[in-house]
N, C-alpha and C positions, 0 to 999 in steps of 0.2 A: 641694553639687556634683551630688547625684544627682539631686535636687529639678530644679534648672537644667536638668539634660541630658534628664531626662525633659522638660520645659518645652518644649524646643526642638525632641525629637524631634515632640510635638502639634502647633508650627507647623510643622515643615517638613510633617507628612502633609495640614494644613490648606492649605499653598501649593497641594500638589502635589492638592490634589480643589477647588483655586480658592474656595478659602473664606478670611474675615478672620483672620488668623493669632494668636489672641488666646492660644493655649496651654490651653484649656480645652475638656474632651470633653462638649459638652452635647448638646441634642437634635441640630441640625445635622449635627455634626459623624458624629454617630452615622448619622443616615440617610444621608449621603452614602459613609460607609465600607460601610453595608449595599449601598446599590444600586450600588459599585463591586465588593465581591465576586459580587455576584447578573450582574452582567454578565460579569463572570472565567467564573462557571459558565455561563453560557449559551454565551460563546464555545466553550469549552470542548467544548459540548454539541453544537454544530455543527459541529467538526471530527471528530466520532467516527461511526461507523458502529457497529451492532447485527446482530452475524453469529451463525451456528451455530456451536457445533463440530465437528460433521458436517460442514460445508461448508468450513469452514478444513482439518479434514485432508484433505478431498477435493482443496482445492486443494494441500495441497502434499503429497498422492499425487500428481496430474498434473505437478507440477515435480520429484519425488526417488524416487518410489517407494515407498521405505521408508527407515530409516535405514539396516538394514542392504546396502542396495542403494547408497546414500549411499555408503555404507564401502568397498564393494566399485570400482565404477564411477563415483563424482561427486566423489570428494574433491578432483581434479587439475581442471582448468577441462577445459571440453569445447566443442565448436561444435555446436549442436542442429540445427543445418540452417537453411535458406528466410533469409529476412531477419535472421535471429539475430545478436549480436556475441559473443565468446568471453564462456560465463555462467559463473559458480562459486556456491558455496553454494547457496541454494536458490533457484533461477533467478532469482539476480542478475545482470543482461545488462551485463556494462562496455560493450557495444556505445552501451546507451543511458544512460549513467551518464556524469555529465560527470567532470573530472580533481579537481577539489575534491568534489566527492560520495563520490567511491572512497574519496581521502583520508580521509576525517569518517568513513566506514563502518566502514571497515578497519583503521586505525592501530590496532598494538596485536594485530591478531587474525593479523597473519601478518609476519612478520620485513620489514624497514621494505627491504631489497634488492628479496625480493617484491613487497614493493609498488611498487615505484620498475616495477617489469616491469609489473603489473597497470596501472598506470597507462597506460602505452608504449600499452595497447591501448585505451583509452577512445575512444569513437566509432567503432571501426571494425566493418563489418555484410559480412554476407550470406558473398561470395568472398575480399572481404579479409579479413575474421575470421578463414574458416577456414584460409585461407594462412598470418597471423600466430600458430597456436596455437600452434607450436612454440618461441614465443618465451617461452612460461609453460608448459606442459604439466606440468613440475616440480612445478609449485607445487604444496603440497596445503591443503586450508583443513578442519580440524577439525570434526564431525559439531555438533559443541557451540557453535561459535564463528561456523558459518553458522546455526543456528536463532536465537542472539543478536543477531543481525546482523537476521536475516527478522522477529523480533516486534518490536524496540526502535527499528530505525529503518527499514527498505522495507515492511512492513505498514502502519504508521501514516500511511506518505508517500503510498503507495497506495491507503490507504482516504479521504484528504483530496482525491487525485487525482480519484477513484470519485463523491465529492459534487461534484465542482465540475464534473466532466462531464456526471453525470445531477443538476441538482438536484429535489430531492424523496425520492431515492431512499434517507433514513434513514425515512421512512415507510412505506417497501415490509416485507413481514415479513422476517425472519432470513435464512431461505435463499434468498431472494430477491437480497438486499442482498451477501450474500456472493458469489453468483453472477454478481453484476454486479461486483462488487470480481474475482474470480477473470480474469470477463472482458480487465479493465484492467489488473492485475498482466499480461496475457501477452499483448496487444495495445497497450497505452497510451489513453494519453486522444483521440488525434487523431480530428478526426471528417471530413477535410477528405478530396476525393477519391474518383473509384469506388470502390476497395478496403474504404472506409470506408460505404459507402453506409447498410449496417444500424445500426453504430457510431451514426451521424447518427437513422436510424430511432426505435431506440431512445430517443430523448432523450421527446419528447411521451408516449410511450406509459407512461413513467413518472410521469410527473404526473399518468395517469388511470388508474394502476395498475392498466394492462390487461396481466396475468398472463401470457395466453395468447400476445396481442403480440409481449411480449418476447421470450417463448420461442421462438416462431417465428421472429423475427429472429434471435436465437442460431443457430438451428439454418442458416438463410440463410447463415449465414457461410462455412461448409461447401466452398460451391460453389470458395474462395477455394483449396483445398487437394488437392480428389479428387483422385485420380488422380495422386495429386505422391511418393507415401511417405507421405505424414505420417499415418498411421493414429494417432497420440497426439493429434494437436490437431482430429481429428474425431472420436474421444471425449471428447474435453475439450468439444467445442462443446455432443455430446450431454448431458454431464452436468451441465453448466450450468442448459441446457435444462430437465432434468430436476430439478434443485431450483430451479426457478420456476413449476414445476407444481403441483407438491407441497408450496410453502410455505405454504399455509395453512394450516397445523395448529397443533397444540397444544405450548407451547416451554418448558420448564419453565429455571428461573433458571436451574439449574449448566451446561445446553447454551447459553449467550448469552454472548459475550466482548466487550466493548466494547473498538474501534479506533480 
């Protein structure tokens, strides 16, 4: 019986990599199982980005603070200002998060009524947001429960976002790569539109890994905010800026996180 079942399990993996289903693991079989995992890991390989840890807590100092700033000030949803939709955890924008996304993020990390609310606000930006906040303001999302939320699923989505806007840009170095990930986590992928103009810039200058480029279109962006308040996202543009300057250095393993 086990004989058999093992039997069958060899042809069905054999159907399933288009091979004669003879139930024997010979050479064939074996190279086709290798170069099906060899292609597992490359995909794999391609949807991840090579950041700093320096530049990941940099970005989410520019989104939290700290934690215990977290604790104090970010636990209830907040309206951040300019285009924003109401954000929670660590600037997760429901503004831009569809109703099934919220869903898949959250369930589980905040009482399923809250959620039913947090939902209510998905899509909504800039005046409507902040008109709607009162409608969650309650809510509070745990110090613990938004960083599991930021590394296990909007980091990863974000840094898959990050390659598919600039490609190339897993060969740029560390702090580079993060700073362009930072970038997209707090602007998005769009490149469409004056507002977008550097966003679109950017894109070439990364495929000739021109350092200096970048960073001066980062810092271009600027112009989009002066004089508005927003003193946080004209140092966020500058510190961007500033680790793309400075990333070519020396990066030792334990500072490198793969995303």
């Amino acid at each position: 019986m086990n004989k058999k079942s093992t039997i069958e399990r060899i042809k069905n993996i054999q159907k399933h990599l288009e091979l004669e289903p003879d139930g024997i693991i010979g050479a064939d079989t074996l190279t086709a199982i290798e170069n099906h995992l060899f292609e597992r890991a490359d995909l794999e390989d391609v949807s991840s980005l090579t950041i700093s840890r320096q530049g990941l807590e940099q970005l989410i100092k520019h989104e939290i603070i700290s934690k215990s700033y977290y604790n104090r000030s970010l636990k209830q949803p907040i309206w951040p200002g300019g285009a924003s939709g109401i954000t929670i955890g660590i600037g997760y924008d429901l503004g831009y998060n569809s109703v099934a996304q919220i869903n898949s993020d959250w369930q589980g990390k905040v009482s399923d009524s809250d959620l039913e609310k947090l939902i209510k606000v998905s899509g909504l930006k800039s005046e409507h947001a902040k008109r709607s906040l009162i409608r969650v303001k309650k809510i509070e999302v745990a110090f613990e429960d938004a960083r599991q939320v930021f590394s296990e699923n909007t980091l990863p989505r974000f840094a898959a976002s990050t390659r598919k806007a600039y490609p190339g840009v897993e060969l740029l170095f560390a702090d580079a790569q993060v700073a362009l990930l930072s970038l997209v986590y707090n602007r998005g992928a769009s490149m469409s539109g004056a507002r977008r103009k550097e966003m679109s810039a950017i894109k070439p200058l990364v495929v000739q890994k021109d350092y200096a480029g970048i960073a001066q279109q980062i810092k271009n962006m600027k112009r989009l905010w002066e004089g508005r308040g927003l003193a946080g996202l004209l140092k966020r543009r500058d510190d961007e800026a500033a680790l793309v300057l400075a990333c070519d250095r020396t990066y030792d393993d334990s500072n490198l996180i793969r995303v």
